[in-house]
C-alpha positions as CSV (number, residue, x, y, z in Angstrom):
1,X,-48.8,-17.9,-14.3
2,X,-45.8,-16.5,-16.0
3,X,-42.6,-18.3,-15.8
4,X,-39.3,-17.1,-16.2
5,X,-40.0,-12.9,-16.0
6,X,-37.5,-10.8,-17.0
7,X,-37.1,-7.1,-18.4
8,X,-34.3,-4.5,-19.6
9,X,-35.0,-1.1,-20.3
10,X,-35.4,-0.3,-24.1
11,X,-32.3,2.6,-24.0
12,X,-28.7,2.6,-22.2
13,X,-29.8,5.9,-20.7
14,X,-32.0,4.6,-18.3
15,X,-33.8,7.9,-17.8
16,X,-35.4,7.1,-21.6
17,X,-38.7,5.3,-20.0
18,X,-39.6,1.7,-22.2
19,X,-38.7,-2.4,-21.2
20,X,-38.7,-4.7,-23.3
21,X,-39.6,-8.0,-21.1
22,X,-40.0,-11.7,-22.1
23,X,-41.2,-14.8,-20.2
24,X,-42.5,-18.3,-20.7
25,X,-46.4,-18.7,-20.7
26,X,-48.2,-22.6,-20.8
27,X,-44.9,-23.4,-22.0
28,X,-44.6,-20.9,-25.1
29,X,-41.7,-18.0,-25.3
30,X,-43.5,-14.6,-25.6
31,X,-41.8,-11.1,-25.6
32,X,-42.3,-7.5,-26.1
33,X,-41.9,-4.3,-25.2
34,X,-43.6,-2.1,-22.7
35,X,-44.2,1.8,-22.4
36,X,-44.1,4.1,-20.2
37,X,-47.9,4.6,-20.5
38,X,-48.4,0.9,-20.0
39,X,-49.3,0.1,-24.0
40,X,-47.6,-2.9,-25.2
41,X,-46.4,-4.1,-28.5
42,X,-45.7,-7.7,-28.7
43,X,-42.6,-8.6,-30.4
44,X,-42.4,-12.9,-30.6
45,X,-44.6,-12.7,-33.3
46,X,-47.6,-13.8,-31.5
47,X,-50.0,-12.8,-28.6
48,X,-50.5,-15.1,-25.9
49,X,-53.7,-17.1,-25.3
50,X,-55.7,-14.9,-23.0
51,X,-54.2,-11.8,-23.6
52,X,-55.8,-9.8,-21.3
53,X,-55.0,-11.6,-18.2
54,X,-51.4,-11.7,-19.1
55,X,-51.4,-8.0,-19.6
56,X,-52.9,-7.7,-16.5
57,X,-49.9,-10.0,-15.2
58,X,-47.4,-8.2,-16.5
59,X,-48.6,-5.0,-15.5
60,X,-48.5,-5.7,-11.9
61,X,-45.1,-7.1,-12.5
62,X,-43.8,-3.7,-13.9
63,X,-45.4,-1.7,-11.4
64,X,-43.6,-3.6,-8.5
65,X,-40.2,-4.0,-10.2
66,X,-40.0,-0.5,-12.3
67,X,-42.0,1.6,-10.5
68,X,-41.5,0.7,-6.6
């Protein structure tokens, strides 16, 4: 489960689409930024341990905050 989920948009013109977003993951800070077609770059460096569930995560995060 991610802990700690937040997200800004990447522009102060918030009709520019991109997030950036960070949380806390089995107790490790990860960020990066998300894109309006859903790619994302990771930006802490590192990639969490099982990547793909966490995208998944996060994806359903952004579609319920960002895109309700």
């Amino acid at each position: 489960m991610l802990q700690h989920f937040s997200f800004k948009p990447m522009f102060e013109n918030k009709q520019l689409p991109g997030w950036t977003f960070s949380f806390f993951y089995k107790q490790t800070r990860f960020g990066g930024e998300y894109q309006p077609d859903g790619s994302i770059t990771w930006t802490s460096g590192t990639t969490p341990p099982d990547e793909e569930i966490v995208k998944k995560m996060i994806h359903e995060l952004m579609l319920f905050h960002v895109y309700d």
